[in-house]
C-alpha positions in Angstrom: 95.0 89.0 138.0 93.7 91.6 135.5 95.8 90.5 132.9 94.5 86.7 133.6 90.7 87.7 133.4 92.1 89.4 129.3 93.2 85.9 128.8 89.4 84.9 129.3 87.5 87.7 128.0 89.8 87.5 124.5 88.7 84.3 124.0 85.2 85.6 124.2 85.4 88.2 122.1 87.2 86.6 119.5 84.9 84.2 119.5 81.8 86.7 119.0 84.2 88.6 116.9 84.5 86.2 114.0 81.2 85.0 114.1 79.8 88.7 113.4 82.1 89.0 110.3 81.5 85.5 109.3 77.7 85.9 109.7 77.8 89.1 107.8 80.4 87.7 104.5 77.5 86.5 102.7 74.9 89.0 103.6 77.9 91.8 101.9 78.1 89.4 98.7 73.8 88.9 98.1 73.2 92.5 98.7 76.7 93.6 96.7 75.3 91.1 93.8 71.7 91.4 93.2 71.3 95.6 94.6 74.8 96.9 94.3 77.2 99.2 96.2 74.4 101.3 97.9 72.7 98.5 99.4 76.2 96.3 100.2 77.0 99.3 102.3 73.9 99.7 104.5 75.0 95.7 105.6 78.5 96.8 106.2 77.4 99.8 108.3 75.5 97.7 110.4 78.6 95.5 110.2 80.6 98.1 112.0 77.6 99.1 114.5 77.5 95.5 116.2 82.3 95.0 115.9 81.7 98.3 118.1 79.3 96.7 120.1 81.2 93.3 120.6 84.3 95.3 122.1 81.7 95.8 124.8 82.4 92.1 125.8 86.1 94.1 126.9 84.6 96.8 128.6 85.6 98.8 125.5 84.0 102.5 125.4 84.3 104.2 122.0 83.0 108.0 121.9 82.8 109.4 119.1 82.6 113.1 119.3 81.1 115.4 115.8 79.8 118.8 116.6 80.1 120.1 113.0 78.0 119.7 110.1 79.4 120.0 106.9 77.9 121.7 103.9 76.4 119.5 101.3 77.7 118.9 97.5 81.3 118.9 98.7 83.5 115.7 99.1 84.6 115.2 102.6 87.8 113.9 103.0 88.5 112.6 106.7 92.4 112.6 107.5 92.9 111.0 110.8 96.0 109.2 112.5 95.8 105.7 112.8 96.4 103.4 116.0 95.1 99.7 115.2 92.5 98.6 113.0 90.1 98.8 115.9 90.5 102.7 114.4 88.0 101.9 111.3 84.7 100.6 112.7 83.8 104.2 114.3 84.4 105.9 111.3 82.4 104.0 109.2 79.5 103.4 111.8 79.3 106.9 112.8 80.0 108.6 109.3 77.9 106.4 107.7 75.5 109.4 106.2 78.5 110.6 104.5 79.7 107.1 102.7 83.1 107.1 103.5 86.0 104.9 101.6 88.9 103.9 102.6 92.6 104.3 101.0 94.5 100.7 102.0 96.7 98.2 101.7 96.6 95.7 99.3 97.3 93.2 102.1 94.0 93.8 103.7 91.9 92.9 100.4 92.2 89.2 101.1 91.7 86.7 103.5 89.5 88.6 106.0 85.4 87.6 105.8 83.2 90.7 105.4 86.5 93.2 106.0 88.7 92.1 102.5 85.2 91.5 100.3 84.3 95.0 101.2 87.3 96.5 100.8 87.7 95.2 97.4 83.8 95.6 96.5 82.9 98.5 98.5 84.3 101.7 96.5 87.7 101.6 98.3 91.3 101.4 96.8 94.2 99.4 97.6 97.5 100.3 97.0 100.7 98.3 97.0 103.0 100.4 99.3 106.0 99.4 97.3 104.6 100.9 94.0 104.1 104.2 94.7 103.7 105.7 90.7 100.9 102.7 90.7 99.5 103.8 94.2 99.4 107.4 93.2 97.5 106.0 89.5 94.9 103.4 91.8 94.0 107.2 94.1 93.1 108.9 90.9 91.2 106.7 89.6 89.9 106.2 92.9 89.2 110.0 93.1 87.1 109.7 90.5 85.0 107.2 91.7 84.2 109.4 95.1 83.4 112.3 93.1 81.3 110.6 90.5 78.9 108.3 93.5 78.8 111.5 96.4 81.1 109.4 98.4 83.8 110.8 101.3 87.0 109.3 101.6 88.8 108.1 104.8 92.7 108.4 105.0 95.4 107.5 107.3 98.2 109.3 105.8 100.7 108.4 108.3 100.9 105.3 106.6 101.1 102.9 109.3 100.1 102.3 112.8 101.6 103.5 116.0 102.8 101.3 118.1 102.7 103.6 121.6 100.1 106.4 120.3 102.5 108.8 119.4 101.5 110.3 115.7 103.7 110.0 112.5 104.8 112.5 110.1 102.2 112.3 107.4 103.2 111.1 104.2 101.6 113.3 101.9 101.5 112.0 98.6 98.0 110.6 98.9 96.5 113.8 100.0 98.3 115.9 97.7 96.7 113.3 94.3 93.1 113.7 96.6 93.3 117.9 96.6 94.5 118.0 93.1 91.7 115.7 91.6 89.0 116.7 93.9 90.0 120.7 94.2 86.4 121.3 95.8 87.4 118.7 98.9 87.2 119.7 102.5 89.9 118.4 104.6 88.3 117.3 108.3 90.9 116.0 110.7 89.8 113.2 113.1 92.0 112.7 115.7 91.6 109.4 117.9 93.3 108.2 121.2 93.5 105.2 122.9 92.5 102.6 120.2 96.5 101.6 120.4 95.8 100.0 124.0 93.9 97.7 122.5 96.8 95.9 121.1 99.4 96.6 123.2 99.9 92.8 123.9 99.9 91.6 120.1 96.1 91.6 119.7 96.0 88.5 122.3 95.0 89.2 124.8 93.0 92.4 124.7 92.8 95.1 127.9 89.9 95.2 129.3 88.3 99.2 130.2 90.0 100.7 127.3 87.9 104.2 126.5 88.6 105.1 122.6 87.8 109.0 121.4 87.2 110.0 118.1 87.4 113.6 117.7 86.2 115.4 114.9 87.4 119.1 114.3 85.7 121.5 111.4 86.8 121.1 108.0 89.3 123.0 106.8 88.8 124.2 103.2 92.2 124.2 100.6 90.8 126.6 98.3 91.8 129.2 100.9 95.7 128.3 100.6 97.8 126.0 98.5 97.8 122.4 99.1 100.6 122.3 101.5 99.3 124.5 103.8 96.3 122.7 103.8 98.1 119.3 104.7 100.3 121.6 107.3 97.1 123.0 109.2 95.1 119.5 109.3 98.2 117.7 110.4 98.4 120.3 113.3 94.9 119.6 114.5 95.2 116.3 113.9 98.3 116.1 116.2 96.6 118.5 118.8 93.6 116.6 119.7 95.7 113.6 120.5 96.3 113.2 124.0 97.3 110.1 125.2 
């Protein structure tokens, strides 16, 4: 019976779903055109504010949980596992004061409205996972974009998504370029729980009372150890705060 009412309520959502990133395409490409980045970013934002809303039509709760404030003139580099793409929305909706941009695949940089224009306009970097000298060259680069604009960046170093919840080993060439071209980055885990549920069944149809938790711990500073220790200690927190 459940499962017949996810049949329904999918359609729904889907429905509201596209029309939210279709409706917002060409907002992203007028403001991205005539006011540049800053502005194209304040539309993807609220972008983000109303895909959160929308899982609402699921009965969908996402809490996002941030204690901490972080000290100014330092790039912030969020390291969180990743669990579906139902993962990003909350961190750019909620870390929106800190501008964060995403390392991903090249895959994602086309034939999505709103999601692939941003990610190829919006300060972000794809890299082709089967290239890894050209992946590693597109971060540095990319590093030096952050650090030039006051931007954050947002990283899902195991790679891919689980398929049960359970985290990855992180793969840690990503981080490692990040720390060595940015050597005043803070490292602040972000562990997150539940978001996998939401496509258990192939994205179609969707459970419905799925709660998602996005948990952010204090940063954690590299220039108090060497690199790998610093990759050891947020993949440790990042691990512990996961719990389902």
């Amino acid at each position: 019976m459940i499962k017949s009412l996810s049949y329904l309520f999918s359609s729904i959502y889907y429905l509201v779903f596209g029309s939210i990133l279709v409706f917002f395409h060409p907002l992203q490409v007028i403001c991205f055109q005539l006011f540049g980045i800053r502005m194209q970013s304040r539309v993807v934002s609220t972008l983000n504010f109303w895909l959160i809303r929308c899982l609402g039509l699921l009965g969908t709760r996402v809490q996002f949980n941030n204690p901490h404030t972080f000290p100014k003139g330092r790039t912030l580099v969020f390291v969180a596992n990743h669990q579906s793409t139902y993962d990003i929305p909350p961190i750019i909706w909620f870390l929106r004061r800190y501008q964060p941009k995403f390392v991903a695949k090249k895959e994602l940089g086309k034939g999505l409205p709103s999601i692939s224009y941003h990610l190829r306009n919006g300060g972000n970097v794809l890299i082709d996972r089967k290239d890894s000298v050209g992946s590693l060259k597109a971060i540095k680069q990319f590093c030096s974009n952050v650090y030039a604009n006051g931007w954050s960046i947002a990283i899902f170093p195991e790679g891919t998504r689980t398929r049960n919840g359970q985290p990855k080993k992180f793969q840690r060439g990503g981080l490692q370029m990040i720390l060595n071209e940015i050597p005043d980055a803070l490292l602040v885990p972000i562990s997150i729980n539940n978001s996998w549920k939401l496509v258990r069944w192939n994205y179609f149809p969707m459970p419905l009372g799925i709660k998602i938790s996005l948990d952010v711990s204090a940063a954690i500073d590299p220039k108090e150890m060497s690199v790998e220790e610093a990759i050891d200690e947020v993949e440790v927190i990042v691990r512990k705060g996961i719990n389902n």
